[in-house]
C-alpha positions in Angstrom: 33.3 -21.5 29.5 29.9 -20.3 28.8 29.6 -16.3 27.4 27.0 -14.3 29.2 25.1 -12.1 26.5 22.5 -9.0 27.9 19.2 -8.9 25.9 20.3 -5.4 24.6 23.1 -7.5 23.1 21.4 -10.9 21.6 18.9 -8.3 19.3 21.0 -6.1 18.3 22.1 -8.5 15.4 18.1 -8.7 14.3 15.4 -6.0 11.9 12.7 -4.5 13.7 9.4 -6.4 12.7 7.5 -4.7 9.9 5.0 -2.4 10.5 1.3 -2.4 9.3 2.1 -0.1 6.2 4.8 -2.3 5.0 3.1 -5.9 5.7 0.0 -5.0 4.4 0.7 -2.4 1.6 -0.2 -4.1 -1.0 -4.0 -5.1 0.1 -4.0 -1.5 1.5 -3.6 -0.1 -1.9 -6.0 -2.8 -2.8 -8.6 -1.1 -1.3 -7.8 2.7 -1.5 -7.9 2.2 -5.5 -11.0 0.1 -5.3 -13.0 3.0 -3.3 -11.4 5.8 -5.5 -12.8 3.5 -8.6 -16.0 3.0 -7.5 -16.3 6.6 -6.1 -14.9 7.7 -10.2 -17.7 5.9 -11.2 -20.5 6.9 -9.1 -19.2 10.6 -9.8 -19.3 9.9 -13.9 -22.8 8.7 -13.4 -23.8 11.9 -11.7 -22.4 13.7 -14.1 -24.0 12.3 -17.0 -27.8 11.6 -15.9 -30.2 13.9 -16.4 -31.9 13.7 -12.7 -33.0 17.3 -11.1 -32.5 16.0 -7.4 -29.6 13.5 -6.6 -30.2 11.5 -3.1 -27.2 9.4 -1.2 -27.1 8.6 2.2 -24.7 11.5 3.5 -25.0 14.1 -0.1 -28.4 15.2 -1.4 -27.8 17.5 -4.5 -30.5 19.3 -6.1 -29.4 21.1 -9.9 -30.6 22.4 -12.8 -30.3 20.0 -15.9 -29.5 21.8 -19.3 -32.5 21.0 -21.7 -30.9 19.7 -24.9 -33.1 20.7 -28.2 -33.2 18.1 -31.2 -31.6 21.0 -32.9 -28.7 22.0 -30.8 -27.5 18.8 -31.0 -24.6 18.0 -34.2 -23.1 14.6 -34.5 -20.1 14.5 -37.0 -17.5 11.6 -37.4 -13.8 12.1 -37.8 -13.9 11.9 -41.8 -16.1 15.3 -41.4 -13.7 17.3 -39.5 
């Protein structure tokens, strides 16, 4: 005696294949944090240099630098404060 089974029937018992996100999440993260990193450090070097006109390929920045005197400047270690 042989048992007839519909399609509907024989996968009902099995998961639904995994989508992109879960198959690939981890090398997705991968890359979103490697972007955001080098983007945090591209944005620290802006930030820090002393350049009047900033260039990229999609941002051009021009700014006004704050002119730092000899005097204005006070360096002090931890055993000061």
């Amino acid at each position: 005696m042989s048992v007839q089974c519909p399609i509907d029937c024989v996968k009902s018992g099995c998961d639904d294949p995994p989508d992109f996100i879960q198959k690939h999440g981890a090398w997705l993260l991968t890359v979103i944090a490697s972007f955001s990193a080098a983007m945090g450090v591209c944005f620290t070097y802006f930030l820090k240099s002393r350049c009047r006109h900033i260039k990229t390929p999609c941002i051009s920045c021009d700014r006004d630098v704050i002119v730092l005197e000899p005097d204005q400047i006070k360096v002090t270690t931890t055993e000061d404060a």
